[in-house]
C-alpha positions in Angstrom: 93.2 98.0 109.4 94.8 101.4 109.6 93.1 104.7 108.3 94.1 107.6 106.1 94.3 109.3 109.8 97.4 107.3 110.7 98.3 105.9 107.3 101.8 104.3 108.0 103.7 104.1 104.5 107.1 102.2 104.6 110.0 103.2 102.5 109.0 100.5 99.8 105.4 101.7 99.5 106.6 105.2 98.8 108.3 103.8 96.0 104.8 102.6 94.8 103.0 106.1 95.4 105.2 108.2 94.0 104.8 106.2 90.7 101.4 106.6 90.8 100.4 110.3 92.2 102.9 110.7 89.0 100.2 108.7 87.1 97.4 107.4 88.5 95.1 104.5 87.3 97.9 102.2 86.2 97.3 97.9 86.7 99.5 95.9 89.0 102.0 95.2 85.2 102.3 98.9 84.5 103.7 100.0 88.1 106.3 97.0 88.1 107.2 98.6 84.8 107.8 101.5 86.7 109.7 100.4 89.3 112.0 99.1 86.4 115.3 100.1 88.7 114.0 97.7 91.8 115.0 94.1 91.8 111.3 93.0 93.5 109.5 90.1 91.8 105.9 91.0 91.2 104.6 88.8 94.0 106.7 91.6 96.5 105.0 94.1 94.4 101.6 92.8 94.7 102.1 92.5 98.4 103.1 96.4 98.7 100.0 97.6 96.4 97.8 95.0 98.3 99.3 96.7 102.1 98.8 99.8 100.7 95.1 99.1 99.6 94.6 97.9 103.2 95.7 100.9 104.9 93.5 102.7 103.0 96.4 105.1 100.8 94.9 103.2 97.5 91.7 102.5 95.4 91.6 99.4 93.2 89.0 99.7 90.6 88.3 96.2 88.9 85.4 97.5 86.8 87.9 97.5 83.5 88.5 93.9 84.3 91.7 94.5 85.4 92.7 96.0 88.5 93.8 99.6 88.3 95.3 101.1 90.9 94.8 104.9 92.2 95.9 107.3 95.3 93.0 107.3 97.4 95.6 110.1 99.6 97.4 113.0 98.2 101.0 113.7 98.1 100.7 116.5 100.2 98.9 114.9 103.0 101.2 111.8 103.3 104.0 114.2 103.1 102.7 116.3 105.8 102.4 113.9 108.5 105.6 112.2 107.7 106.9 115.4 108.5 105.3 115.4 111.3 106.1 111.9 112.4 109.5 113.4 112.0 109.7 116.2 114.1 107.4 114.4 117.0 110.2 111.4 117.0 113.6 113.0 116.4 113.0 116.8 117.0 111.0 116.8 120.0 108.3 118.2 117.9 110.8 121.4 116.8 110.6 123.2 113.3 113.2 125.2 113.9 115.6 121.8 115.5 114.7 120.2 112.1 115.9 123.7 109.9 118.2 124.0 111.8 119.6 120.2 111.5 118.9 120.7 107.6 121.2 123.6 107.0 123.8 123.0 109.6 127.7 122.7 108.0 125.7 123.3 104.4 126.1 126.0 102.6 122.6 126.1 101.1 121.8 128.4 97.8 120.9 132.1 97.1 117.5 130.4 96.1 117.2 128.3 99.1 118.2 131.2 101.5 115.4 133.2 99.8 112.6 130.5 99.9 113.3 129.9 103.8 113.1 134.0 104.4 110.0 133.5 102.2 108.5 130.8 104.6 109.3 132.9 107.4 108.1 136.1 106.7 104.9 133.9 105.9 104.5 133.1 109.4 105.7 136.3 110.6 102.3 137.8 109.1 
């Protein structure tokens, strides 16, 4: 079994998070109904929340009588290391390979030029 440490999370299972860090505590019935734009049967749905509760990313809480299902890992974290996952296997583990691969032959906004300056002077300090 994995642990939150190296928590794995395919494509599919992100799906499954991102429903609930939106709204946690929901039962196996209520996340299908929010995957309403995914042709998966609930069996395929169970098996992702089941994986998911494996590798340690969910809670299941029975005590209601029904499962209820819960982020046992933040947003932030799992976005973090998929970053990071990221740079380490396409950029050679480099930030500025990845910005620079993000704002190549795209014009970004006013906005977006300010928050990166933002970032920057951040680091700078």
């Amino acid at each position: 079994m994995k642990t939150k440490n190296n928590l794995n999370i395919s494509d599919s299972e992100w799906k499954i998070m991102k429903i609930l860090w939106g709204n946690p505590e929901l039962t196996l019935k209520e996340i299908a109904a929010g995957l309403g734009g995914t042709d998966w049967s609930y069996t395929t749905i169970r098996t992702l929340v089941n994986r998911l509760v494996e590798k340690g990313a969910l809670h299941a809480d029975k005590s209601t009588g029904n499962f209820r299902y819960a982020p046992a890992v933040s947003e932030k974290e799992c976005t973090e290391k998929e970053v990071n996952r990221l740079l380490a296997r396409v950029f050679n583990g480099s930030a500025s390979m990845l910005v620079s691969a993000l704002t190549h032959d795209r014009g970004l906004s006013e906005e977006e030029q300010e928050k990166l300056r933002s970032i920057i002077d951040k680091i700078d300090s």
